[in-house]
Backbone as CSV, one residue per row, in Angstrom:
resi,resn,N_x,N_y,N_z,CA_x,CA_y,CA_z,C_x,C_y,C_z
1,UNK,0.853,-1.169,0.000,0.000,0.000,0.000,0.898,1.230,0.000
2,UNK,0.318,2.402,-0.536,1.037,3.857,-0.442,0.316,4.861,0.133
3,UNK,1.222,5.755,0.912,0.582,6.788,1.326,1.088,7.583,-0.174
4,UNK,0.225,8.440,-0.532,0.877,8.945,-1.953,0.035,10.614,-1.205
5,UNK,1.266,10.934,-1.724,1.102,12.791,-1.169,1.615,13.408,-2.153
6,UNK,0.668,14.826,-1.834,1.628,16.076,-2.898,2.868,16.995,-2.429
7,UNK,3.108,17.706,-2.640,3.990,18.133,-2.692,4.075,19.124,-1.463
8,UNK,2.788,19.604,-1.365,2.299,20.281,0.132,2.038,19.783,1.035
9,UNK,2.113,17.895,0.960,2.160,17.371,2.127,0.671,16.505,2.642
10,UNK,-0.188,17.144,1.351,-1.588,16.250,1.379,-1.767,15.053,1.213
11,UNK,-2.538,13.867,1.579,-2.728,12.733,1.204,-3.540,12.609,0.358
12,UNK,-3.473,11.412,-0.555,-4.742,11.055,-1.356,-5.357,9.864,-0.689
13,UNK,-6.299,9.995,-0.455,-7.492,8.620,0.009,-8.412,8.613,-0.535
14,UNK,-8.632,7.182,-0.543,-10.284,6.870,-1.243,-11.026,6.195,-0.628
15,UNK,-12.124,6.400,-0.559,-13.601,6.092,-0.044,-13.743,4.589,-0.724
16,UNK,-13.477,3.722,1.200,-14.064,2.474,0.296,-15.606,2.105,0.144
17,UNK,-15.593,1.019,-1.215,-17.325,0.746,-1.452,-17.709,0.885,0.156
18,UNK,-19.029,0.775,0.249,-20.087,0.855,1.169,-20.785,-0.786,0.806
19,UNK,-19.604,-1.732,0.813,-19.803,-2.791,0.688,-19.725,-3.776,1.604
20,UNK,-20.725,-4.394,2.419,-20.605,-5.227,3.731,-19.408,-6.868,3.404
21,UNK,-19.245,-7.323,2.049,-18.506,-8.048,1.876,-17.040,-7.975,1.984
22,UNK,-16.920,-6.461,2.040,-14.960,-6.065,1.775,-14.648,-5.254,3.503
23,UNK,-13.171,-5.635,3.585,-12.985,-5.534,5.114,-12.851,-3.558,5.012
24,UNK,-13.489,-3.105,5.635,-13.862,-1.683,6.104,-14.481,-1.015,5.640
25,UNK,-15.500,-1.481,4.439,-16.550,-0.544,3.698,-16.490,0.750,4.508
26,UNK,-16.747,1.281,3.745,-17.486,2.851,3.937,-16.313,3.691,4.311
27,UNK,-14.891,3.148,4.260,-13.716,3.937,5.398,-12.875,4.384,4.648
28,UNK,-12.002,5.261,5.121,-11.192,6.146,3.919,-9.707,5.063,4.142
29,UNK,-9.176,5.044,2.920,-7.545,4.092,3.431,-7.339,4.725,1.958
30,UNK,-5.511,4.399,2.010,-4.571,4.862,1.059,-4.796,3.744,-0.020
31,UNK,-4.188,3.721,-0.848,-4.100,3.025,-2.044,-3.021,1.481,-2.145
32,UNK,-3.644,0.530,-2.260,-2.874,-0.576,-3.106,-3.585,-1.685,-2.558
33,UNK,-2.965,-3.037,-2.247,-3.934,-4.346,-2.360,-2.770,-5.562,-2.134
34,UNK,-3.029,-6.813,-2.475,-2.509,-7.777,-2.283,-0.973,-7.955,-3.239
35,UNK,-0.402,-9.083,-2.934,0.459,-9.138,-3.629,0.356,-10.763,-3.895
36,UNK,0.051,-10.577,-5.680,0.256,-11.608,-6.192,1.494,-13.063,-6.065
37,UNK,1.112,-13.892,-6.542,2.206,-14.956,-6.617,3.222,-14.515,-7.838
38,UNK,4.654,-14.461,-7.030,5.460,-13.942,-7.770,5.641,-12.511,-7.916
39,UNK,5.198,-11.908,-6.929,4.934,-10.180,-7.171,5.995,-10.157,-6.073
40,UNK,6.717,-8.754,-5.555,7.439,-8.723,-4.234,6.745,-7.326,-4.428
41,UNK,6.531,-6.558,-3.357,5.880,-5.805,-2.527,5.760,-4.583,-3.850
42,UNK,7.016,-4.145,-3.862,7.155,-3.355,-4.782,6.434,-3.292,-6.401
43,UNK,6.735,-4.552,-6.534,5.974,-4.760,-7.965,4.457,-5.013,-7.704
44,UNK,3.804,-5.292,-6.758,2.476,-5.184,-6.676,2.153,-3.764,-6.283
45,UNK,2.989,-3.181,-5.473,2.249,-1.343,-5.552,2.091,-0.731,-6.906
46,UNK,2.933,-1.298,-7.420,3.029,-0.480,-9.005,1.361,-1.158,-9.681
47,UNK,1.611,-2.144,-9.477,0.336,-2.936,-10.126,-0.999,-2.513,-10.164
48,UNK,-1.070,-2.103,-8.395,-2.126,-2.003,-8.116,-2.919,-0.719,-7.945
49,UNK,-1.894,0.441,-8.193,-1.823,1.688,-8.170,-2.234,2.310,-9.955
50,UNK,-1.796,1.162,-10.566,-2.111,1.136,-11.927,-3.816,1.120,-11.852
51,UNK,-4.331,-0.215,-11.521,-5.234,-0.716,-11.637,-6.622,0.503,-10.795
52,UNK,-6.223,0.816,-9.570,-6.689,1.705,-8.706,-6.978,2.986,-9.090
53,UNK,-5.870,3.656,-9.514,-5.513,4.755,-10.445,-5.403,5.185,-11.246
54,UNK,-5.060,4.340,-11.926,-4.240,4.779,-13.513,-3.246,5.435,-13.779
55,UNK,-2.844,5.998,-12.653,-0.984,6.767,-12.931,-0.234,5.216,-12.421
56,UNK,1.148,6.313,-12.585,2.537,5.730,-12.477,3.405,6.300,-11.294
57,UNK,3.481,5.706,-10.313,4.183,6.186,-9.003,5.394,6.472,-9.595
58,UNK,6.333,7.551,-8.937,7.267,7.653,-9.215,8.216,7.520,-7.505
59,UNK,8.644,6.626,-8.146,10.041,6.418,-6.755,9.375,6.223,-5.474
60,UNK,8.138,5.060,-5.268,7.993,4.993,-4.301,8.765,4.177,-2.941
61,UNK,8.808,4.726,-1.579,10.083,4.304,-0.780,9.068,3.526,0.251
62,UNK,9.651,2.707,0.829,9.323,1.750,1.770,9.612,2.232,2.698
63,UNK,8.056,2.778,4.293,7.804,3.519,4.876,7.508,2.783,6.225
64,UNK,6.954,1.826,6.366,6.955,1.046,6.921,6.230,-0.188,7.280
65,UNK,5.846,-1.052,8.150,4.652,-2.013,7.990,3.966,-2.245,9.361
66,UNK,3.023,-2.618,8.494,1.676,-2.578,10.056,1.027,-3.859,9.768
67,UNK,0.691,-4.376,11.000,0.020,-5.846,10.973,-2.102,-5.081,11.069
68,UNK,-2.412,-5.758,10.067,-4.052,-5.464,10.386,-4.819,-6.505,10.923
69,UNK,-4.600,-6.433,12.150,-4.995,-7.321,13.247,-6.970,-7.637,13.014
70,UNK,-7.304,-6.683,12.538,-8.911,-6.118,12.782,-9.375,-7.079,11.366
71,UNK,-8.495,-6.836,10.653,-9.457,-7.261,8.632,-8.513,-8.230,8.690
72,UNK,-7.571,-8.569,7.696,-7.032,-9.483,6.802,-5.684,-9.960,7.548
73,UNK,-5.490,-9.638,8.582,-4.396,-10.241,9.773,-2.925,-10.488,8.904
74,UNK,-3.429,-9.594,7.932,-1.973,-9.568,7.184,-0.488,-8.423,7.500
75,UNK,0.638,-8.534,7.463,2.181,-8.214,8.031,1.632,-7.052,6.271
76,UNK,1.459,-5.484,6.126,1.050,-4.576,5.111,2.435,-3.982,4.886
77,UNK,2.902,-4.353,4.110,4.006,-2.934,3.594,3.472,-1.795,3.230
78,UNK,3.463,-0.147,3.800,3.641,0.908,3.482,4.360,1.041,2.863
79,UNK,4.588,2.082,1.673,5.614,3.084,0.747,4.991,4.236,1.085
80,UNK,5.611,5.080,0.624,5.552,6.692,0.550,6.356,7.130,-0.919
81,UNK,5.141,7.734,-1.460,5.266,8.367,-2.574,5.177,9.691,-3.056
82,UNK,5.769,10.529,-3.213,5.786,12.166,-3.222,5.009,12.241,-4.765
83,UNK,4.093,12.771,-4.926,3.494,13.049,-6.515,3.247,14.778,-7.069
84,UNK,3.443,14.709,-8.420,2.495,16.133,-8.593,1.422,15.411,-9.172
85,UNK,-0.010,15.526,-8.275,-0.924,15.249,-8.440,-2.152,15.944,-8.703
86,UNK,-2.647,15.291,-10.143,-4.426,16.208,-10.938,-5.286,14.926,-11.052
87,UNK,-6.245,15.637,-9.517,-7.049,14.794,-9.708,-7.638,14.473,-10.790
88,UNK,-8.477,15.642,-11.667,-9.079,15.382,-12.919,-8.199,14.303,-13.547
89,UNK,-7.097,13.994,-13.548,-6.559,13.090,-14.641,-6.857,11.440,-14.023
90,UNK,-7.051,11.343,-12.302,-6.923,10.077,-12.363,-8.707,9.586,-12.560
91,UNK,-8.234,7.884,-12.632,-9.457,7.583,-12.721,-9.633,6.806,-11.766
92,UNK,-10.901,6.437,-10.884,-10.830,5.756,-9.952,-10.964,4.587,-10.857
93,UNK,-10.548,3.522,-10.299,-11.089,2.135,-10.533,-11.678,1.195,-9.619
94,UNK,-11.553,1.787,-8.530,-12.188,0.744,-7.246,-12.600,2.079,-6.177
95,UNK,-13.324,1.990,-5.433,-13.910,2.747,-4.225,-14.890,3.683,-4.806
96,UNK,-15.036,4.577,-3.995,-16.632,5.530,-4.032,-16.308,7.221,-4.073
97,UNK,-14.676,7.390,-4.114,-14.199,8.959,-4.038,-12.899,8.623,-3.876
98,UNK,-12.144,9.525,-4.523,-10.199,9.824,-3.731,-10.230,11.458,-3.740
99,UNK,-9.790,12.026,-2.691,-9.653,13.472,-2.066,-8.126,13.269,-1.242
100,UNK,-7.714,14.445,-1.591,-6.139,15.126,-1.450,-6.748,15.604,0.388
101,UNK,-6.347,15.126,1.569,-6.534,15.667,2.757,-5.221,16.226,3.282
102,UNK,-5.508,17.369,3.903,-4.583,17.503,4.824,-4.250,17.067,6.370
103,UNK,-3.305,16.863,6.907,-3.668,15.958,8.381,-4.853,16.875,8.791
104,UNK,-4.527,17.669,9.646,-5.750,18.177,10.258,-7.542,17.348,9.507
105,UNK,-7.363,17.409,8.587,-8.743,17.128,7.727,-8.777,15.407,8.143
106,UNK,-7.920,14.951,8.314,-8.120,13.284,8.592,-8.370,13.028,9.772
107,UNK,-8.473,13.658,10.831,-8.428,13.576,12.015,-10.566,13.163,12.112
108,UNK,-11.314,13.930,11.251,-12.965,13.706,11.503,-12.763,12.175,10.097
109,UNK,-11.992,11.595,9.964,-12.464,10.503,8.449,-12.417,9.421,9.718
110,UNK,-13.216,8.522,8.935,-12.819,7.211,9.353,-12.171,6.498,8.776
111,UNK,-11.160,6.183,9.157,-9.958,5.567,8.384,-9.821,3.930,8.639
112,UNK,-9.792,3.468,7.776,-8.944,1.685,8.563,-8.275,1.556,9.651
113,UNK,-8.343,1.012,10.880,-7.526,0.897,12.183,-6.146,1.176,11.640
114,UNK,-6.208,-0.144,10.829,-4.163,-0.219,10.842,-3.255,0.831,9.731
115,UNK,-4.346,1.082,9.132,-3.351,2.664,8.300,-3.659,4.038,9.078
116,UNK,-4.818,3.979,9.654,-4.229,4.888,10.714,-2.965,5.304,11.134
117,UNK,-2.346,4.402,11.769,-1.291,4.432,12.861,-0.017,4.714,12.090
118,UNK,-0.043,3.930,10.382,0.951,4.663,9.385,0.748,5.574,9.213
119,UNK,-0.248,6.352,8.914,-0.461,7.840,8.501,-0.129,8.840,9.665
120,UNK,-0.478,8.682,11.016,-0.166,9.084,11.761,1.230,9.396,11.930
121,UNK,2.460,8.073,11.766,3.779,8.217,11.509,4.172,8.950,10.549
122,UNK,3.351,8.885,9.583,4.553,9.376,8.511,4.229,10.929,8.626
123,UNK,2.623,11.604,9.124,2.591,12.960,9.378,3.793,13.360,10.625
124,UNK,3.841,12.510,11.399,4.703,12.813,12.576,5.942,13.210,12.119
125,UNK,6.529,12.381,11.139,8.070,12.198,10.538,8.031,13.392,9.545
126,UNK,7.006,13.718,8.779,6.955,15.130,7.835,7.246,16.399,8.872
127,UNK,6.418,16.752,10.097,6.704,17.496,10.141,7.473,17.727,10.975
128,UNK,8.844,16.517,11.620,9.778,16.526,12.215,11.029,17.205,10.916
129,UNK,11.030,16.394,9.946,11.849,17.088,8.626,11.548,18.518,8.733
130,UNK,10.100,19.299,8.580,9.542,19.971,8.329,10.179,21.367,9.084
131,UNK,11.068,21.044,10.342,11.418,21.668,11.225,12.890,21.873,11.396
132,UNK,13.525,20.938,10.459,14.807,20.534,10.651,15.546,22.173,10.226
């Protein structure tokens, strides 16, 4: 998965379906998905960011990982991806909305438990740089 931000430091999230079959309907989380047989972490963000999106990450870095104890009890690799990002250009392919937030603005979303606690870090770590 990616936290994918602009350049001012916003996130992009998307609104998942409002679907009782998929683990967190209705909740805002960052972008990406499983990793195929034969995929390594990296090559499925690209994949799935394709599929999700329709852009092309550029230089995304490995940010860190969170276990999602709550949904799919899966060990999640985070990346972090810096973008110049137009919305008009992407297209969704899966969920119900993607919006550019700023922290403050994520604080009222409901987010997935376990990307929470990444997003939380990596705002923490921005605006520790932010100060340097």
């Amino acid at each position: 998965m990616a936290i994918i931000a602009d350049r001012d430091g916003r996130v992009l999230l998307h609104l998942r379906d409002d679907n009782p079959s998929i683990w967190y309907p209705g909740h805002w989380a960052i972008f990406g998905g499983g990793v195929e047989p034969g995929e390594d972490p990296h090559d499925a963000l690209h994949r799935e960011i394709r599929e999700e999106l329709n852009i092309e990450l550029h230089d995304p870095v490995p940010f860190c990982r969170v276990f999602d104890r709550d949904g799919s009890k899966q060990l999640v690799t985070v990346f972090v991806a810096i973008e110049d990002l137009d919305l008009a250009a992407i297209k969704l392919g899966e969920g119900l909305d993607a919006q550019l937030f700023e922290e403050s603005e994520t604080n009222a979303l409901q987010i997935t438990p376990f990307l929470h606690h990444a997003l939380r870090a990596w705002f923490s770590e921005r605006t520790r740089q932010d100060t340097r």
